[in-house]
Every structure is written in structure tokens, then in C-alpha cells.
Residue frames as qw, qx, qy, qz and C-alpha x, y, z in Angstrom:
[[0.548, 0.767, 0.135, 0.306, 95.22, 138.51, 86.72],
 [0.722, -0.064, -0.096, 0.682, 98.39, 140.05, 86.53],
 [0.211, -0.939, -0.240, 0.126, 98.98, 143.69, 87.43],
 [0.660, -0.008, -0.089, 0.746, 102.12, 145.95, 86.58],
 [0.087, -0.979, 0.064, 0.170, 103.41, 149.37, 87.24],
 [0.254, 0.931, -0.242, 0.105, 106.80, 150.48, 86.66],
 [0.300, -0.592, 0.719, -0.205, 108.66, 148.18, 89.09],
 [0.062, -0.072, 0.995, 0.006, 107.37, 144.63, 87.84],
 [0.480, 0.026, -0.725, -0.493, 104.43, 142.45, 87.49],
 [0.292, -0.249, 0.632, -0.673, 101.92, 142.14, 90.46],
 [0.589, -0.214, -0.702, -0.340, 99.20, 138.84, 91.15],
 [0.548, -0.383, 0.434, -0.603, 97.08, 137.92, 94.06],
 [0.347, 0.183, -0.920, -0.030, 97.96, 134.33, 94.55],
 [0.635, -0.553, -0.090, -0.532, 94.75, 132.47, 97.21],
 [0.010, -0.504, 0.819, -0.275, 95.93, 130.38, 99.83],
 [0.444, -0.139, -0.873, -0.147, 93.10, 128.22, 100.19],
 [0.647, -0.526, -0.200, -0.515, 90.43, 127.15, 102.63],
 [0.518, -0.055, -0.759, 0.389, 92.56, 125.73, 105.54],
 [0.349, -0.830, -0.172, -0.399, 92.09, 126.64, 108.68],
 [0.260, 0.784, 0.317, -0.466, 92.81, 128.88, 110.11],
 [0.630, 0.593, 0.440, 0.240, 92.21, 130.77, 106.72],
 [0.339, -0.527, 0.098, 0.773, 94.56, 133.15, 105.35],
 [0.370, 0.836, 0.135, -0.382, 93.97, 135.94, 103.09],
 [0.777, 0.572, 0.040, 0.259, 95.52, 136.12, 99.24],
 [0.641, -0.570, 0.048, 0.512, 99.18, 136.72, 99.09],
 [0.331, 0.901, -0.187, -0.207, 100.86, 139.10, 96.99],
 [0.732, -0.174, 0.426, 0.503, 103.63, 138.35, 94.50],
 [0.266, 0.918, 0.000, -0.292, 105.26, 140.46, 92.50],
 [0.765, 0.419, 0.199, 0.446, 107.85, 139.67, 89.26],
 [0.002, -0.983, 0.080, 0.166, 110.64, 141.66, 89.26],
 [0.754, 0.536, -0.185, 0.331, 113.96, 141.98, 86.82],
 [0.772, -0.449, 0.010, 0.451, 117.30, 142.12, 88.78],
 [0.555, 0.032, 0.270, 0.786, 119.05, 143.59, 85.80],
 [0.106, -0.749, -0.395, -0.521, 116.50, 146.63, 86.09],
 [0.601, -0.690, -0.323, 0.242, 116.99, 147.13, 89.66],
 [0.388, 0.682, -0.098, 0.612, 118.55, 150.63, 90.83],
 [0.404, -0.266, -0.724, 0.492, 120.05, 151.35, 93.92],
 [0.141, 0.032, -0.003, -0.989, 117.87, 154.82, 94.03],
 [0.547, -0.294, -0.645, -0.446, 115.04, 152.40, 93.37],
 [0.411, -0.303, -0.657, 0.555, 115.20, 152.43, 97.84],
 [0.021, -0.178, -0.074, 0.981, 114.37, 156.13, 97.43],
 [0.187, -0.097, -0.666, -0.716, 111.90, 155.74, 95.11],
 [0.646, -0.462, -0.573, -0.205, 109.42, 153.08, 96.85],
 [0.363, -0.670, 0.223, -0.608, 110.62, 154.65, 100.27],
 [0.955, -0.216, -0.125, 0.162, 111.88, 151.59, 101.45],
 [0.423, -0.872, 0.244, -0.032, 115.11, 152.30, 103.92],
 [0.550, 0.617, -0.545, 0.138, 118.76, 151.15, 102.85],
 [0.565, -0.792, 0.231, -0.017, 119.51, 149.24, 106.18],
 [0.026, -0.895, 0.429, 0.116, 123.34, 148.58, 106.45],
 [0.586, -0.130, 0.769, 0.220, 123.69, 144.84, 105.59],
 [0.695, 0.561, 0.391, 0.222, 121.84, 145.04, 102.48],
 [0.186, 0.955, -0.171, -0.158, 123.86, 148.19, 101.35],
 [0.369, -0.497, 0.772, 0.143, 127.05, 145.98, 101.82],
 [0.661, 0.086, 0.731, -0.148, 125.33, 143.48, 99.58],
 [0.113, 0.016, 0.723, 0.681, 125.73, 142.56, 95.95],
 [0.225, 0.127, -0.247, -0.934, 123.16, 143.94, 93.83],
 [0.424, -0.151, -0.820, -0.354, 120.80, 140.71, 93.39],
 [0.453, -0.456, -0.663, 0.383, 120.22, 140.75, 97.23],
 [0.106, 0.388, 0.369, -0.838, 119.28, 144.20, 97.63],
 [0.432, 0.001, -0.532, -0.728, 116.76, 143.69, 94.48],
 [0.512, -0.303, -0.758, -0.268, 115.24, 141.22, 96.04],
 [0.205, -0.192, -0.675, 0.682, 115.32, 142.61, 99.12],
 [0.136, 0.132, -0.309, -0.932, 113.24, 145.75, 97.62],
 [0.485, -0.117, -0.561, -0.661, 110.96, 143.72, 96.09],
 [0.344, -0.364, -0.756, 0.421, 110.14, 141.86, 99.80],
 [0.033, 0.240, 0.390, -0.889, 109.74, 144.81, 101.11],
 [0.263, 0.094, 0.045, -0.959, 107.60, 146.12, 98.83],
 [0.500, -0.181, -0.735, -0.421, 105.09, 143.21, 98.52],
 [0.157, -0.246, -0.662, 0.691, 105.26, 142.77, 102.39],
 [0.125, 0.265, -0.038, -0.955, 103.82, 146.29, 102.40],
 [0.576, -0.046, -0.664, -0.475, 101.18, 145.44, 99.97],
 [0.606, -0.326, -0.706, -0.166, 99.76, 142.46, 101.90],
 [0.178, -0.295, -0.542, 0.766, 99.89, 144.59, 105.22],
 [0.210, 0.063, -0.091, -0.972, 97.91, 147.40, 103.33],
 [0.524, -0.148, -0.650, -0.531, 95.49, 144.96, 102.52],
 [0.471, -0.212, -0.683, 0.516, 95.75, 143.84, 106.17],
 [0.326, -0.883, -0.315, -0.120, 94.58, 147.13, 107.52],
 [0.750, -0.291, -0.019, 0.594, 98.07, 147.92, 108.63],
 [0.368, 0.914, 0.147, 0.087, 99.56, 151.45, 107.66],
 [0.683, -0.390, 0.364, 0.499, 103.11, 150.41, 108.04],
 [0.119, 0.913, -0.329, -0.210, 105.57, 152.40, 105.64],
 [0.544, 0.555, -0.624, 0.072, 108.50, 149.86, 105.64],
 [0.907, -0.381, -0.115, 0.140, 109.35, 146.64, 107.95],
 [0.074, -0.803, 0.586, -0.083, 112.79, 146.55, 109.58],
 [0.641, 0.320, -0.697, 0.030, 115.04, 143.72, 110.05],
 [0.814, -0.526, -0.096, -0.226, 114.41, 141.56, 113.14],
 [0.317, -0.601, 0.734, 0.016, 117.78, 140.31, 115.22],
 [0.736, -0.043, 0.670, -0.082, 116.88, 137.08, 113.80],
 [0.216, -0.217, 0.548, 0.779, 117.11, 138.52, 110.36],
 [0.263, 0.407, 0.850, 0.208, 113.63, 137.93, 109.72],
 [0.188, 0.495, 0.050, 0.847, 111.18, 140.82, 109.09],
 [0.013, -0.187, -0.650, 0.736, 110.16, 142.68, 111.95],
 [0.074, -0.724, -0.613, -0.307, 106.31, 142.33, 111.42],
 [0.197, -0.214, 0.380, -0.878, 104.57, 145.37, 113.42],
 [0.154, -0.034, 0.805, -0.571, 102.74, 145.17, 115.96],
 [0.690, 0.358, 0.406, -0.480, 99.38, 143.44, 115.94],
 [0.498, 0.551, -0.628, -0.232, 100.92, 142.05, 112.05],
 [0.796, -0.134, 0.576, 0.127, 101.58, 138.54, 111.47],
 [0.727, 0.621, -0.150, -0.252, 103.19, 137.85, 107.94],
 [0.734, -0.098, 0.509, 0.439, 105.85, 135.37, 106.06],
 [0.481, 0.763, -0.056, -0.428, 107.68, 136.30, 103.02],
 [0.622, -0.129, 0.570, 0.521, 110.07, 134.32, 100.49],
 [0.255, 0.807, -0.373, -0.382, 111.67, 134.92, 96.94],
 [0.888, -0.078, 0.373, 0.258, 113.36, 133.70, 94.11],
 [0.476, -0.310, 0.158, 0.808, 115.46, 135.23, 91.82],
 [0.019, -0.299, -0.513, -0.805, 112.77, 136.87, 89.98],
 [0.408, -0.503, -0.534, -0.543, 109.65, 136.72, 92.01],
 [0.147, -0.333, 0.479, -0.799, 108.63, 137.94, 95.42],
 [0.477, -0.508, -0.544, -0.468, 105.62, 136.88, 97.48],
 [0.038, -0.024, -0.672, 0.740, 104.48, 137.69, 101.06],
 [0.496, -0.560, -0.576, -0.331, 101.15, 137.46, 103.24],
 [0.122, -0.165, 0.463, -0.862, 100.01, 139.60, 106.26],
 [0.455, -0.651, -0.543, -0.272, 96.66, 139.01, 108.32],
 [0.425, -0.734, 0.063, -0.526, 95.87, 140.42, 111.84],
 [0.437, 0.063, -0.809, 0.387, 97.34, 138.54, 114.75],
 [0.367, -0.187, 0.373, -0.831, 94.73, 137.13, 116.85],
 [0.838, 0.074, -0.022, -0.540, 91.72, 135.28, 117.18],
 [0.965, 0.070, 0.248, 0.046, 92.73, 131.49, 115.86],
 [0.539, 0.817, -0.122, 0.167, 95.88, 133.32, 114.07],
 [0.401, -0.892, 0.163, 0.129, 99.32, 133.05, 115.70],
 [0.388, -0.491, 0.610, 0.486, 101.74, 132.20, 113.13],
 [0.794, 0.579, 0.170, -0.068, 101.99, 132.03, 109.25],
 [0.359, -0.568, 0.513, 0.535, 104.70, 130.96, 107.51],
 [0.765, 0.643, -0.002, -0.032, 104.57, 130.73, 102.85],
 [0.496, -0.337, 0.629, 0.495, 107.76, 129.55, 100.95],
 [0.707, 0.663, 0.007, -0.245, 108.03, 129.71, 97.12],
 [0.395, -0.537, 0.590, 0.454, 110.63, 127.59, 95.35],
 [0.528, 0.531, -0.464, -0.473, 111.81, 127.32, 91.73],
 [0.976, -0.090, 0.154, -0.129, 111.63, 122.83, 90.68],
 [0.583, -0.539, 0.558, 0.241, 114.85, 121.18, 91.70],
 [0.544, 0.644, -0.484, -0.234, 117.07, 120.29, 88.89],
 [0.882, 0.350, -0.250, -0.194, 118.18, 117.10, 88.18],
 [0.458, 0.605, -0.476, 0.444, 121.60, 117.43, 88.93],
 [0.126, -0.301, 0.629, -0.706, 120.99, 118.04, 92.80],
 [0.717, -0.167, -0.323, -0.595, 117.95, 115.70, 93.29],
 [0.848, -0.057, -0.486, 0.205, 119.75, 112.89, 95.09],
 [0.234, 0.156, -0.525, 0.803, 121.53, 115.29, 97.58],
 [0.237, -0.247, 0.187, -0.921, 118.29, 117.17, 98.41],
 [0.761, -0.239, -0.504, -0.330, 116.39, 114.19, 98.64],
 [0.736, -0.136, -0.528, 0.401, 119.00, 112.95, 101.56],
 [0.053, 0.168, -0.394, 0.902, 118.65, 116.35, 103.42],
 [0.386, -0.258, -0.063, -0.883, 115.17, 116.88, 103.08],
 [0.789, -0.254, 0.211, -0.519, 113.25, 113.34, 104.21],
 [0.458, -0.479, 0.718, -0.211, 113.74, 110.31, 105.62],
 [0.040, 0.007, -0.952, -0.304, 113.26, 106.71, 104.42],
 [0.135, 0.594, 0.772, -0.182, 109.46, 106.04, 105.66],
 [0.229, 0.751, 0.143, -0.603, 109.08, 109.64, 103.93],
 [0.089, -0.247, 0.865, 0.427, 110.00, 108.14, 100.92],
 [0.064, 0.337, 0.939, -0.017, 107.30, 105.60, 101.30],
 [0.139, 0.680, 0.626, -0.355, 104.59, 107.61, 102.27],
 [0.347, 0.674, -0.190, -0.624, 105.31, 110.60, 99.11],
 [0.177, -0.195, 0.766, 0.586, 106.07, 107.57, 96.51],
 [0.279, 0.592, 0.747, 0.120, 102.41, 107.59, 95.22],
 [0.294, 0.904, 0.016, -0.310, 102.29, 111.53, 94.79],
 [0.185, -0.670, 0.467, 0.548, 105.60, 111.14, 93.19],
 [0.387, 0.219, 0.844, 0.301, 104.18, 108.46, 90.68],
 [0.143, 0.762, 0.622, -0.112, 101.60, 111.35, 89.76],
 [0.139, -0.965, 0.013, 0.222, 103.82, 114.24, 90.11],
 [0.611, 0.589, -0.252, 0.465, 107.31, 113.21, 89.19],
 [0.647, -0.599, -0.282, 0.379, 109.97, 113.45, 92.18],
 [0.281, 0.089, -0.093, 0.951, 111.67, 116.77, 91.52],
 [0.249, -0.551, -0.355, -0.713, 107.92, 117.99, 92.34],
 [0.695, -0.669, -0.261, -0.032, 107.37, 116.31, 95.32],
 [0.734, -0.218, -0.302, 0.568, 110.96, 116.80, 96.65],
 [0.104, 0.334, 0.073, 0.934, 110.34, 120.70, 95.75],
 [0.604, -0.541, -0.227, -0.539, 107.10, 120.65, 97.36],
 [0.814, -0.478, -0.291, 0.154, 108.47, 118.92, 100.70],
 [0.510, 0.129, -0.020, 0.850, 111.45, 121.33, 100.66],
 [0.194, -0.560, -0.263, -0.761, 108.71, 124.21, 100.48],
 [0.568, -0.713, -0.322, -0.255, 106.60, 122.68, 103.13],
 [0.692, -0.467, -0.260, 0.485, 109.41, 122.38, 105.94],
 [0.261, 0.413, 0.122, 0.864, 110.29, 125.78, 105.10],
 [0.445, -0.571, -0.330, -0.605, 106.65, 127.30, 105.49],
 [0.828, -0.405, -0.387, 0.002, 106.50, 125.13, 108.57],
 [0.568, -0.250, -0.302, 0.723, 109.93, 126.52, 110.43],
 [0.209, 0.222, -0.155, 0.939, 109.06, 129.99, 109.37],
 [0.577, -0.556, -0.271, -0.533, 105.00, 130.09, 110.65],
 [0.762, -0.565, -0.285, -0.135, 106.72, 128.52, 113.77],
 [0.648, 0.262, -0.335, 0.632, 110.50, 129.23, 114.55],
 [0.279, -0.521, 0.403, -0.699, 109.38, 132.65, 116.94],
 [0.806, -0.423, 0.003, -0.415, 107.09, 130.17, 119.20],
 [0.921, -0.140, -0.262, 0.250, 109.73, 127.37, 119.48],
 [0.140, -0.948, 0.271, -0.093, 112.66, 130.16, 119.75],
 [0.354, -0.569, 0.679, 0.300, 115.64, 128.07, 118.31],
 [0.561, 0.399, -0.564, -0.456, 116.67, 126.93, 114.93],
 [0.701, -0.119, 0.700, -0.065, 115.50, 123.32, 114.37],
 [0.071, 0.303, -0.698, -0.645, 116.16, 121.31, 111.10],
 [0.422, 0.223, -0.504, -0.720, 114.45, 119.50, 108.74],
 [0.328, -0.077, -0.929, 0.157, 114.14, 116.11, 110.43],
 [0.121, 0.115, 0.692, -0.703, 111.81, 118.04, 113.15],
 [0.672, 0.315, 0.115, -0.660, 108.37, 117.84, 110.75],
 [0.364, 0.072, 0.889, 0.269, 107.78, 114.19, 109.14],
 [0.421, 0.186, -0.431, -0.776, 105.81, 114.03, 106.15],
 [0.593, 0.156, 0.727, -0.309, 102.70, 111.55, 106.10],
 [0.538, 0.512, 0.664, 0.085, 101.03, 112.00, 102.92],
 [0.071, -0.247, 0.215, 0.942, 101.14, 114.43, 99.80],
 [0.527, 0.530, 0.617, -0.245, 97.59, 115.04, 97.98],
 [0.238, -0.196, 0.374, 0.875, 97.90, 116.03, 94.45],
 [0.111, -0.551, -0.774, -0.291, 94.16, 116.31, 94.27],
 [0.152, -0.910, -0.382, -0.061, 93.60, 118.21, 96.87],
 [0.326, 0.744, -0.102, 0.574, 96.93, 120.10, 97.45],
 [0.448, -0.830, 0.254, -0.214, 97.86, 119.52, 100.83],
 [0.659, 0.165, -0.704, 0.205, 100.22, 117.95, 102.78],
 [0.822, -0.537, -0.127, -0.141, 99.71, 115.80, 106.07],
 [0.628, 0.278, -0.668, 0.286, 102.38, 115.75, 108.47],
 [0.637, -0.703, -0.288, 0.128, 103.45, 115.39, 112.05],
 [0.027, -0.868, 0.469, -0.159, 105.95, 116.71, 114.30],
 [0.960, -0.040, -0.272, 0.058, 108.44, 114.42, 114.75],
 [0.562, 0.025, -0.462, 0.686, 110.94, 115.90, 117.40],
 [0.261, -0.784, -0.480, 0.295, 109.62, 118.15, 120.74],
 [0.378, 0.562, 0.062, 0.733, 109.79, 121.78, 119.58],
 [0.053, -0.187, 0.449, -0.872, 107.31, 123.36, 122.14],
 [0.288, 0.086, 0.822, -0.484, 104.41, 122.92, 124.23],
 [0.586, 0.512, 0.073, -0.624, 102.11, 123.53, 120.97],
 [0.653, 0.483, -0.583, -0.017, 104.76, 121.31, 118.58],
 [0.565, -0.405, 0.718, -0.046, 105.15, 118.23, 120.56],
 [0.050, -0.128, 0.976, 0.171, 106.34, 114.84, 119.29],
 [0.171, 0.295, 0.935, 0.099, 103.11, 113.56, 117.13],
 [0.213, 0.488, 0.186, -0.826, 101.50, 116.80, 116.68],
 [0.472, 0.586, 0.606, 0.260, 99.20, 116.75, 112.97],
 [0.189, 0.554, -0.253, -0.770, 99.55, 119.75, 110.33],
 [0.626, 0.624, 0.439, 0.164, 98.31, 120.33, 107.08],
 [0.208, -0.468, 0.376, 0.772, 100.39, 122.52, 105.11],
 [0.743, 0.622, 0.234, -0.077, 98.86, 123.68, 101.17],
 [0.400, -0.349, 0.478, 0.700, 100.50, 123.99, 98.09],
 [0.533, 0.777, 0.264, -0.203, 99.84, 125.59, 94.90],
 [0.658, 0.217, 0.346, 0.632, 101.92, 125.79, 91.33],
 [0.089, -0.659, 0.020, 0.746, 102.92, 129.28, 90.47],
 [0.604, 0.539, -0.366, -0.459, 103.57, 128.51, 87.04],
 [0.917, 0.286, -0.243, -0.136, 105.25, 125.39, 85.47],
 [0.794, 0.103, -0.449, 0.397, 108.29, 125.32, 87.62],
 [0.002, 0.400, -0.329, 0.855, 107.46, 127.46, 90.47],
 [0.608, -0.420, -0.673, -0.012, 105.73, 126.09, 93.72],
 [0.017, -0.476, 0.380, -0.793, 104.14, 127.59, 96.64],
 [0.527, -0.399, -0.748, 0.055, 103.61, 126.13, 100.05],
 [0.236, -0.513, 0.282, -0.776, 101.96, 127.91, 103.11],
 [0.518, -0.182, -0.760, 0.347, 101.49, 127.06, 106.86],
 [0.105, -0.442, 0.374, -0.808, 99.56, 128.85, 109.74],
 [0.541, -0.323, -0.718, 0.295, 98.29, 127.85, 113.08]]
């Protein structure tokens, strides 16, 4: 059930039973053309000097990161205040913290758990379904021919602006739950796709280029995925 307050429209979203299992993520709705820049003051969230430089849409959403982050840390046990910006741009979890966050131009969502135990990376993506128009380009960035093959039965089920949104998602999820461990940018080509389930909501893939000593060449993942609404898709990854 949805939740609001003054700043938007809050939901606890589950992530499923993989393993390992991650706790519910937080997502929060929020209006761009509502957004003040005093709204930093407000939720105590820190102005840092790129987003100040930034056009109004990008420090709304920036805001609303933050303040879901936050959220799914509190829920974490955490009693973090506000995240900073990592050199890498990402956010700077704190310490003991794992989390991932993403956006679109309306909606936030992030997830935090403990780092530890079976836990050492989580990465979530949320994207709005590809339009028509760009379907053929993003198809030729995102997967290969034999990935073709092996998603053309979910796409017979799904429709391919789903699956190509939902494989777009997963290699996301998948670079951000693992990009600190490998510790250089790798593209899309480095996670093959095997299988999509639209029953059960996962996807099967492999690695398919040597990242690190955990992500060699033939590794297995699962990766879920869940609809947000009717043209909103989220996919998460952790390991």
C-alpha cells in the first residue's frame, strides 16, 4: 500500500526469495514540477556542488534518492543522516551498509541490508518500457544474437519492448551489485542472458567476459524482476 507525506507517494516494493535474500525496497513518487531547491533544507539532505550546478530535474531526483536511500538504511538499522557522493559518483554507502539505488523521472527506489554474512553486493535498476521508436537500436546495444534466441519465447509471452526493458534492467542491476568488486567499467556484452521466466520472474544468465576472481567467464546468476506498474519494471541482483 501506498504511503504519502508532503514530499510524494511512498511503497515497499519485495524483492523476492533469491538468495541471498534481500529485504523490501523503498520507492517513493515524486513530482519534479513541485520540487524546491529549499526542499535540501527541509529533508536535511546536503546541496553537494555538482548537483547545485545542475538543472532542476537532477537535483529533484537527486533529493528523492537520497531520501529513499535513507529510508531503506533506517530500516537497515543504520542511523545515517545523508549519503555522500562516492569518487565514482555512486553513493557512498556507510560503513557496514550495502545498498543500490535508481530513478526515473518520477519515481525513486533504493535498498540497504547489512554487509556481511552471504551479502557482499546488491545492485536494483528500475526502468520506464522502451518505446517503439528506439527498440531496434537498444536491442543492438543491449544483447547479442544467441540472446535473441534464448529471450524469443519470453518475448512471445511478454512482447519485446518488455523483455528488451527487462534485459536492459538486468545488466544494469548486475554492473551496479558488482562494478566495486571488479573495479573498472565493463559493458553490456560482459553478462549473457540464458533464459527469461515470465512465470517465475527471473532471469538466468552467465558471465560472459573475465571480470574478477568471483565473475569469471561462465559464472551462473539469477537476477529477479518485478512490474512496478504497467510500464515500469524492476530488476535486482545481489551476491
Amino acid at each position: 500500500m501506498a504511503e504519502t507525506d508532503n514530499g510524494g507517494a511512498w511503497r515497499r516494493i519485495p524483492l523476492g526469495g533469491g538468495r541471498p535474500a534481500l529485504p523490501d525496497a523503498f520507492a517513493l513518487a515524486f513530482d519534479v514540477a513541485a520540487f524546491e531547491l529549499a526542499d535540501f533544507d527541509g529533508y536535511g539532505i546536503a546541496l553537494p556542488p555538482s548537483i547545485e550546478r545542475s538543472v532542476p530535474k537532477r537535483q529533484a531526483e537527486y533529493i528523492a534518492g537520497r531520501r529513499v536511500a535513507l529510508a531503506a538504511l533506517k530500516a537497515a538499522g543504520s542511523d545515517a543522516t545523508d549519503i555522500a557522493i562516492a569518487p565514482d559518483r555512486a553513493p557512498a554507502w556507510p560503513q557496514g551498509f550495502l545498498g543500490s539505488l535508481s530513478h526515473t523521472e518520477d519515481l525513486a527506489v533504493a535498498v540497504a541490508a547489512r554487509a556481511g554474512g552471504d551479502l557482499s553486493g546488491i545492485g536494483i535498476d528500475i526502468e520506464r518500457q522502451i518505446a517503439p521508436a528506439v527498440l531496434d537500436s537498444v536491442r543492438e546495444l543491449v544483447i547479442d544474437r544467441g540472446e535473441r534466441d534464448s529471450l524469443a519465447r519470453a518475448a512471445a509471452s511478454l512482447g519485446w519492448p518488455v523483455v528488451l526493458t527487462l534485459a536492459f534492467s538486468a545488466k544494469e542491476s548486475f554492473y551496479k551489485a558488482t562494478a566495486a568488486s571488479v573495479g573498472r567499467f565493463f559493458d553490456f556484452a560482459a553478462l549473457r542472458i540464458l533464459a527469461l521466466s515470465p512465470e517465475a520472474r527471473v532471469i538466468e544468465a552467465e558471465v560472459a567476459a573475465p571480470l574478477s576472481a568471483r565473475f569469471d567467464v561462465g559464472r551462473r546468476v539469477t537476477l529477479s524482476w518485478t512490474p512496478l506498474d504497467e510500464r515500469t519494471w524492476l530488476t535486482s541482483f545481489a551476491w
